[in-house]
N, C-alpha and C positions, 0 to 999 in steps of 0.2 A: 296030607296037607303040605306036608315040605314041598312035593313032588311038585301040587297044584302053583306054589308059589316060587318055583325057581324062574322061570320064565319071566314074568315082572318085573322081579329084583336084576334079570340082568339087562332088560329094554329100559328099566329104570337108570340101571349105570349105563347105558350107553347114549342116555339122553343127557344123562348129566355131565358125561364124558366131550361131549359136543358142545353141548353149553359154555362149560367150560374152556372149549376153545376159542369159540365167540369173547367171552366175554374179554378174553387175555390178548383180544385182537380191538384197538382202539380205531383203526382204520376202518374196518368193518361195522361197527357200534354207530361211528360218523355219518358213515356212507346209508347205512338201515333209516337212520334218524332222517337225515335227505329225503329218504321214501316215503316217511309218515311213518315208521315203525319204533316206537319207544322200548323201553324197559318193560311196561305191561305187556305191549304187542309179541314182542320177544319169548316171554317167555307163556302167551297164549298160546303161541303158532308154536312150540317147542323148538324153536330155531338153534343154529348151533353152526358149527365150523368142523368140516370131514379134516381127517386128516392126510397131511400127502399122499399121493399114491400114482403107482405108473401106469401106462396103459400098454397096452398089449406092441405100439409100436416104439418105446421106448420113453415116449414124450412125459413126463412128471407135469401132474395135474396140483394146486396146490388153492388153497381159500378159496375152495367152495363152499356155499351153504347148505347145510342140509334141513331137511324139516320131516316131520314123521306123515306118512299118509294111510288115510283112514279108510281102510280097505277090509270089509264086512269079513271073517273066516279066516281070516290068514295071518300068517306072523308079519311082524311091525313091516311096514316096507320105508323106504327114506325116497323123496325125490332131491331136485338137486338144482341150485340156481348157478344161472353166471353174473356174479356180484361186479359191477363195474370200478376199478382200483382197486379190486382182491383178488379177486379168482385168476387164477396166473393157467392158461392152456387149458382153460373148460370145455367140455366135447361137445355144446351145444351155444349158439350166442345166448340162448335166454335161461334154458331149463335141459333136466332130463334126468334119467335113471334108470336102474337094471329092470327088469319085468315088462309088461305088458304096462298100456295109459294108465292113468286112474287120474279120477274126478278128484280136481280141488273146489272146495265150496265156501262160502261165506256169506254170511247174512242168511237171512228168514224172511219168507212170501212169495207171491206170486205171479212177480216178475222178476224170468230170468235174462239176466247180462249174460254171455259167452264171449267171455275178455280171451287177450290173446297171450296171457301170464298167467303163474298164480300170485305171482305179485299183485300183479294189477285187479285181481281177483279181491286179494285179500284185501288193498288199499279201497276199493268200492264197496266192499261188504264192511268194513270199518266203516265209510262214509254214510252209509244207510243206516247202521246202529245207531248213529250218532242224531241223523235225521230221522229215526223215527218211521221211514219208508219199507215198506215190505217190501223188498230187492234181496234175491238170492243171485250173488257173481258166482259163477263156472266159469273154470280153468282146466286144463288137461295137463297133469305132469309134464306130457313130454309135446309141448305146441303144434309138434307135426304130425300127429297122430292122435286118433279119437279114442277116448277108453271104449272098453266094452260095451258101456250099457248105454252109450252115444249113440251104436248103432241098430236099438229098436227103437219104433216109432213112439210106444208106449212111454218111452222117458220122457221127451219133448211132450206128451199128451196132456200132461198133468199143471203145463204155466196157462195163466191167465193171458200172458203176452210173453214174448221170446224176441230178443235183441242182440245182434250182433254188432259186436265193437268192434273201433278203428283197432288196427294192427293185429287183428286173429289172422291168422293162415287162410290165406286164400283156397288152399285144397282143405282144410277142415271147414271153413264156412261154406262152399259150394257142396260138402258133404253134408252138413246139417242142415242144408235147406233140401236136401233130396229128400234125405231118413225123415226129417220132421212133417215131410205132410200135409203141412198149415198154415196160415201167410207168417210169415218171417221178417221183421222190420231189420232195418240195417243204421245204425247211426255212425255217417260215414262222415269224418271228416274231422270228428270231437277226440281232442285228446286232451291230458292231464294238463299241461302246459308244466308250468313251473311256481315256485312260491317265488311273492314280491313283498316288499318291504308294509305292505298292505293287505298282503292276503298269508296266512303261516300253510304248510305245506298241506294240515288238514282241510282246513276250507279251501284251498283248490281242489282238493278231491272232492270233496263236497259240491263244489260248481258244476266239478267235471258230472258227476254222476244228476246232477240234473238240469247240465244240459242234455245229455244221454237220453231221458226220459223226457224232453220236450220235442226234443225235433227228432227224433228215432221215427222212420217212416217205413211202410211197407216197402220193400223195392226202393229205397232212397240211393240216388247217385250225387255225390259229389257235385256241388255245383247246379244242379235241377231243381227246378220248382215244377211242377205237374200241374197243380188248379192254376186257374187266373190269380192276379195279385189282388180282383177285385173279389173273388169269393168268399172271404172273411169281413167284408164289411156290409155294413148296412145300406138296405137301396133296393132300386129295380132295377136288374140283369135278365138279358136276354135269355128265354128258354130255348136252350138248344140240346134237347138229350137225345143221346144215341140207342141207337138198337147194338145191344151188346154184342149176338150171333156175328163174330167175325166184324165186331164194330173196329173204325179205325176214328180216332181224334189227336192231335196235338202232334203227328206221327208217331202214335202208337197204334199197334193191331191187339184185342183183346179176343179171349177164347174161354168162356163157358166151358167149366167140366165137370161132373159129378162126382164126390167122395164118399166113402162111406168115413163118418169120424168119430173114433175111439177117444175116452177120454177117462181117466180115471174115476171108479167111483168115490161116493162120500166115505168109507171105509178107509181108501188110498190103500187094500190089501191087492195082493200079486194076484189078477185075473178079474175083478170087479173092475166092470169098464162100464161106459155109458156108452149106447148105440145110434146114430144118428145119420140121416142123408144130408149132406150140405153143398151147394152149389160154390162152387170158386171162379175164380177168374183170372186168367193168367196173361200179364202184360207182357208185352215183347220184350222191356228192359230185364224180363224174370223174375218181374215184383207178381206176385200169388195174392189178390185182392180178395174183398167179401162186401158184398151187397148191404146196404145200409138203409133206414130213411131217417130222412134228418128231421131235426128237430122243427115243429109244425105250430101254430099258434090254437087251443083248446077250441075243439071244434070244428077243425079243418075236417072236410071230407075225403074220405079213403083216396079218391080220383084226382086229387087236387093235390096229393102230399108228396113230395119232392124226395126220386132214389136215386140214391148216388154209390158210387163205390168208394174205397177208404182212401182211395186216393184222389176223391175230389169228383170224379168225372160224371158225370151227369147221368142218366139212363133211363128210356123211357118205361119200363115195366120192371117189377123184380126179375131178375134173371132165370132162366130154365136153361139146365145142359141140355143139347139136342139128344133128341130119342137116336140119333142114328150117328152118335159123333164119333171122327173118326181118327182122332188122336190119343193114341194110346193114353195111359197113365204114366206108364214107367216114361217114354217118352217125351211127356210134360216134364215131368220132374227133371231128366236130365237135362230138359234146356235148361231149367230153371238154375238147376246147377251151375252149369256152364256157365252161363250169367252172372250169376252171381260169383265165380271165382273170375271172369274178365275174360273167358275162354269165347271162342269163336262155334256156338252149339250149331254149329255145320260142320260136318267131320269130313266135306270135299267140297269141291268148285262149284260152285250152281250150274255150269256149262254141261259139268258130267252128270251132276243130278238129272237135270231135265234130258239129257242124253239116254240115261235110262229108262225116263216116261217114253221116248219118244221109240227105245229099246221095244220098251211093254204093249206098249200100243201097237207097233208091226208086228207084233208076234200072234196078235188076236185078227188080223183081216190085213186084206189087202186093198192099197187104195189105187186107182188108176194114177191120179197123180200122187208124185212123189212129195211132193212140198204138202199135200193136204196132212200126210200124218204129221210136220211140224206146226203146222196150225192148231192141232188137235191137242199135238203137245203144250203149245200156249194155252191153248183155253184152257183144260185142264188144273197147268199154273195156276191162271187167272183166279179160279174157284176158289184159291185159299186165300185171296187177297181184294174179292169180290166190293168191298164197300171203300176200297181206297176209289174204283171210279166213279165218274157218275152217271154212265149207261156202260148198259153191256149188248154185245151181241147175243141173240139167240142161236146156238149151232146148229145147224140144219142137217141129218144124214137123209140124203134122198139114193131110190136106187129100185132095182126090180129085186123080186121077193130072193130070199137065200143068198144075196150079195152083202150081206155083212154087218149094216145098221145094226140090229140087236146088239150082237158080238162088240162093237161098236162102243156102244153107247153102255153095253155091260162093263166094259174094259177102263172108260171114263171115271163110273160110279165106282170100279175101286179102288182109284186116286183120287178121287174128287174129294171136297171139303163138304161132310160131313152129307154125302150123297149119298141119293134114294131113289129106285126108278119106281115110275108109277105109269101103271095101264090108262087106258083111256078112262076117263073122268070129266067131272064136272070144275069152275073156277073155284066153287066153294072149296074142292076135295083139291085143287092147286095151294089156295090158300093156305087153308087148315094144315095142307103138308109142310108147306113152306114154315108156317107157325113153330110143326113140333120138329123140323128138321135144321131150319137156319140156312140151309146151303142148297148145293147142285140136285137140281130134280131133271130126270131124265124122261121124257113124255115118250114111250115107244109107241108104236103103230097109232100114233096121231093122223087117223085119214082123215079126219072129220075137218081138220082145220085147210084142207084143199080148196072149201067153198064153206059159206055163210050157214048151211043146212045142217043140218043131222043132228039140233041141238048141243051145236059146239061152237057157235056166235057166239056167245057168254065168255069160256074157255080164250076163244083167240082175242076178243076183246081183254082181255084180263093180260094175254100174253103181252098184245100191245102195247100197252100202258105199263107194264111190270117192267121194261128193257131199263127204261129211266128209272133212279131213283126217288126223283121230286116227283115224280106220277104214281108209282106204287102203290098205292094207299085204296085201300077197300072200308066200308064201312060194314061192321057186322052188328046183329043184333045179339045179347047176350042174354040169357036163362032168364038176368033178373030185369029185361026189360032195356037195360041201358044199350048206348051203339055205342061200339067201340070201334075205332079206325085202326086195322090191322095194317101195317109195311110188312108185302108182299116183296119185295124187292129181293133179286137172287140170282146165277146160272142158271141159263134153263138148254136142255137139250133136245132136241125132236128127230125123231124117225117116221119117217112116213114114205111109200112108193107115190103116191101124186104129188107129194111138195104142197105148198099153202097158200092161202090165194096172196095176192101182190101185193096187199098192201102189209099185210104181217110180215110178208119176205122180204119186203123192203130194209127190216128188222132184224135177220139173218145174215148168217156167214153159210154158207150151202156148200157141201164135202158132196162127191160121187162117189157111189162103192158100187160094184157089180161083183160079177160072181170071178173065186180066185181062177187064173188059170196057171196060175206057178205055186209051187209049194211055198208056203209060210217056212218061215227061218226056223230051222230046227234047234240051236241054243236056245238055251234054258233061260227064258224072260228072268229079270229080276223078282223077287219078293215083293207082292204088292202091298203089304200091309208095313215092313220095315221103307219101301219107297216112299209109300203115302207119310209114313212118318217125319221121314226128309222132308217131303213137299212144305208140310204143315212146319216145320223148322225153319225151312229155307224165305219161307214168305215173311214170317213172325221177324224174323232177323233182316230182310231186303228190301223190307217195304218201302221203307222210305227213298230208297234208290230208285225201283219203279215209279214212285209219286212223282220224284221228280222230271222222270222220263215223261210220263204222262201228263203232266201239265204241261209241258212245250207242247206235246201232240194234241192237246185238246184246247189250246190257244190258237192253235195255227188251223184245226178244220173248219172246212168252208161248208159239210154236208150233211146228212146222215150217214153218206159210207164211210167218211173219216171217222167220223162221232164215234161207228161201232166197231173201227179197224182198233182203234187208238189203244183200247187196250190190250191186245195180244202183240200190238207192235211196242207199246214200253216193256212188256215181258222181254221180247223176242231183245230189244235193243239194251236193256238193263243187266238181262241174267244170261242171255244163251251166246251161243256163239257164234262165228261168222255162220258156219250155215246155215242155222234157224231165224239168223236175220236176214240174211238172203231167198230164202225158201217163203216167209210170211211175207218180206217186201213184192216178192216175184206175184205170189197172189193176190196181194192187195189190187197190183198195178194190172194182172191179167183182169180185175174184178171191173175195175172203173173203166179199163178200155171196150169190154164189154157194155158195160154202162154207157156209154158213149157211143157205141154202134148203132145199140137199141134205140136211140134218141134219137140215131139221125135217121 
């Protein structure tokens, strides 16, 4: 029994030993009080005063705080504050200690804060006590680093809601929104302020922690508002929702992805999870949204009720991740990261990027002309950016058999967004693909559409109309009787040795490929599925610079060839470089002077 109790009695004297220095420091006592921290709080938090000590480069460290941390199995450990008008050469501006992170906590429930102190931990979890609100503050001993149990998914699994406060570490918050998984609100902008002759230092914590809790948004930036100013009030607003597959609104690009989501069981024991598939959606800004329907007047019908995502945006169906999408996971996540710490989630030039497609694509066939593989490179682009226009071209590979269209248009489908090639078919089975895919459908040995026959009038009429966006639009009949208007709207590619009759082609951008008679470049093409990941980066992040390219070019055309040049020449002119804006302008201009022959 001795034995069991020496341990105690000396963590005991060495908290009282601390204490004790605290308490014989009236500068310290002042400056705690300042914080919201009393005589109760003091001696809750075991708080206390280290004594001097030197560091390893001579410097004397001196009025530091200490406080005990509650670390499951292991002997006492102390973290360590830097007290502002005490702490004389503290090794960290806010916090820190010997060992490895650990979790500071405060307060009880099921919304977690991720403050960027344990101070400021401790002042919000006081604040919540006080209010009544189930709010658990997290803190990290040491600010610039996550503790351990930070970095499984399953610790974040278990809040109801998860919030990151102003002044947390940039590389710790872009880390917890990787690990975490799950949409991650940000209240950017809220801090403690200070006490006035009107408010005593607890009620402004109190303020602070709900303003926290009111305006804490998914993905919230500084200074942005997302929905209209009119969406919170009562009235008639225009229905305007989008199709989320690569939807773009307000210059943002949205992307559908499927998770599997783990979540603690009612037990809360180590390995009792709950299982579940859930659809996300990931904004450009690197806000990770979830599908909503809002609130309906009793009796509305299913068809009639209004989804949105949590950040307002409108949408016409509940969301489906594409059966065929092509953005990684880990890949989401790191942008989301990047984002959220301010980082640029392009890790090169877009010039060089699309350098690469245009790499990977010569590597798979050979084109007579040379500017067509930079055209090819644009489209391609294009596919991951496909709803910022409002028509597209259809790409055309024409050529005699074994000249490379397959290869081609194989080569396409492994950059492409969220691309799928399909054999010959019917509009329904264009549709229907289009439905479970969202993106680039690759049509190969399309002979049918040469002429009106073979039962592929249907199919080219469907292509027709599918180039525009405001034409897309199919009517289907559904199991239970209803017709639902399917947007068909998307990339499309075709292969075919006759080409298609004139008026579809009118519709087209047409590539020649014949058979190689020089060897393909023997370097080793880039990684299609780490490129494709860029691609899906690069667009999420540049869109808006494309859009704005593309509205001059779609202001200024006088035809349907500009209509469907327009958008690989805002690519070409937005993201690549001189030569890929020379190489697409060169074919545009060969395209129309041809155009112009034929006429006369």
């Amino acid at each position: 029994m001795m034995a069991t109790n020496r341990k105690p009695r000396s963590t005991d004297f060495n908290l009282r030993r601390l204490r004790s220095n605290l308490l014989r420091n009236a500068t310290a006592l002042d400056r705690l009080a300042d914080l919201g921290l009393g005589p109760d709080g003091i001696e809750a938090l075991g708080l206390g005063i280290k004594e001097p000590y030197v560091r390893s480069d001579g410097t004397e460290v001196d009025g530091v705080v200490a406080y005990p941390l509650q670390v499951a199995g292991r002997r006492r450990r102390y973290g360590y504050l830097n007290l502002d008008g005490v702490t004389v050469n503290g090794e960290h501006a806010v916090a820190w200690g010997p060992g490895a992170a650990a979790t500071v906590r405060a307060g009880r429930g099921g919304t977690a804060l991720v403050m960027g102190s344990p101070m400021e931990a401790w002042q919000i979890g006081a604040a919540a006590g006080r209010l009544g609100l189930e709010v658990t503050a997290l803190a990290s001993s040491q600010p610039d680093a996550l503790p351990e149990e930070w970095e499984r998914p399953a610790f974040w699994a278990s809040w109801d809601r998860l919030i990151l406060v102003e002044g947390l570490s940039s590389a710790v918050a872009a880390r917890v929104v990787e690990v975490a998984r799950r949409p991650v609100e940000t209240a950017a902008g809220i801090e403690a302020g200070v006490a006035t002759e009107h408010a005593t230092v607890q009620r402004r914590h109190e303020e602070w922690l709900e303003e926290i809790l009111e305006f804490a948004r998914v993905g919230r930036r500084s200074g942005v508002r997302v929905v209209d100013d009119g969406d919170d009030a009562a009235g008639d607003f225009a229905a305007a929702p989008i199709s989320v597959h690569g939807g773009f609104a307000r210059g943002y690009l949205f992307y559908p992805f499927l998770v599997e989501r783990r979540r603690a069981g009612v037990s809360g024991a180590e390995g009792d999870l709950l299982h579940s598939y859930e659809t996300l959606i990931l904004r450009s800004d690197g806000a990770i949204l979830e599908p909503q329907v809002l609130t309906a007047p009793p009796g509305t019908p299913a068809g009639r009720r209004v989804h949105a995502l949590t950040d307002g945006t409108r949408i016409e169906a509940p969301p489906q991740a594409s059966r065929h999408a092509s953005w990684s996971l880990s890949s989401i996540q790191a942008f989301a990261a990047a984002r959220a710490s301010g980082d640029d989630p392009c890790g090169r030039p877009p010039e060089e990027i699309l350098s690469d497609v245009h790499r990977f694509l010569q590597s798979r066939v050979h084109l007579p002309d040379a500017d067509d593989v930079w055209v090819a490179t644009a489209f391609v682009f294009m596919t991951h950016l496909f709803r910022v226009f409002d028509s597209l071209p259809l790409l055309l590979l024409t050529g005699p058999r074994g000249s490379g269209k397959s290869e081609l248009a194989s080569a396409a489908v492994s950059l492409g967004f969220n691309a799928v090639m399909m054999g010959p078919g019917s509009a329904a089975a264009l549709v229907r693909l289009t439905r479970e895919c969202g993106g680039l459908i690759a049509l190969d040995d399309a002979e049918g559409l040469a002429t009106q026959s073979s039962g592929f009038g249907e199919l080219g009429q469907c292509l027709k109309v599918g180039y525009k966006a405001t034409s897309a639009r199919k009517p289907i009949a559904l199991g239970s009787g209803r017709i639902d208007t399917i947007d068909f709207y998307g990339p499309r590619l075709l292969t075919s040795i006759r080409g298609v009759d004139p008026v579809l082609g009118s519709r087209c951008i047409s590539l020649a490929t014949v058979p190689a008679t020089v060897a393909l470049p023997s370097v080793a093409p880039p990684d299609a599925v780490a490129l494709r990941d860029e691609l899906h980066c690069l667009a999420m992040s540049r869109s808006v610079e494309v859009e704005r390219a593309y509205s001059l070019l779609r202001d200024a055309s006088l035809d349907r060839r500009d209509e469907i040049w327009a958008p690989l020449l805002a690519v070409a002119g937005a993201l690549g470089g001189a030569g890929m804006v020379a190489a697409v302008g060169r074919r545009r201009d060969a395209e129309r002077e041809r155009a112009v022959t034929a006429a006369a």
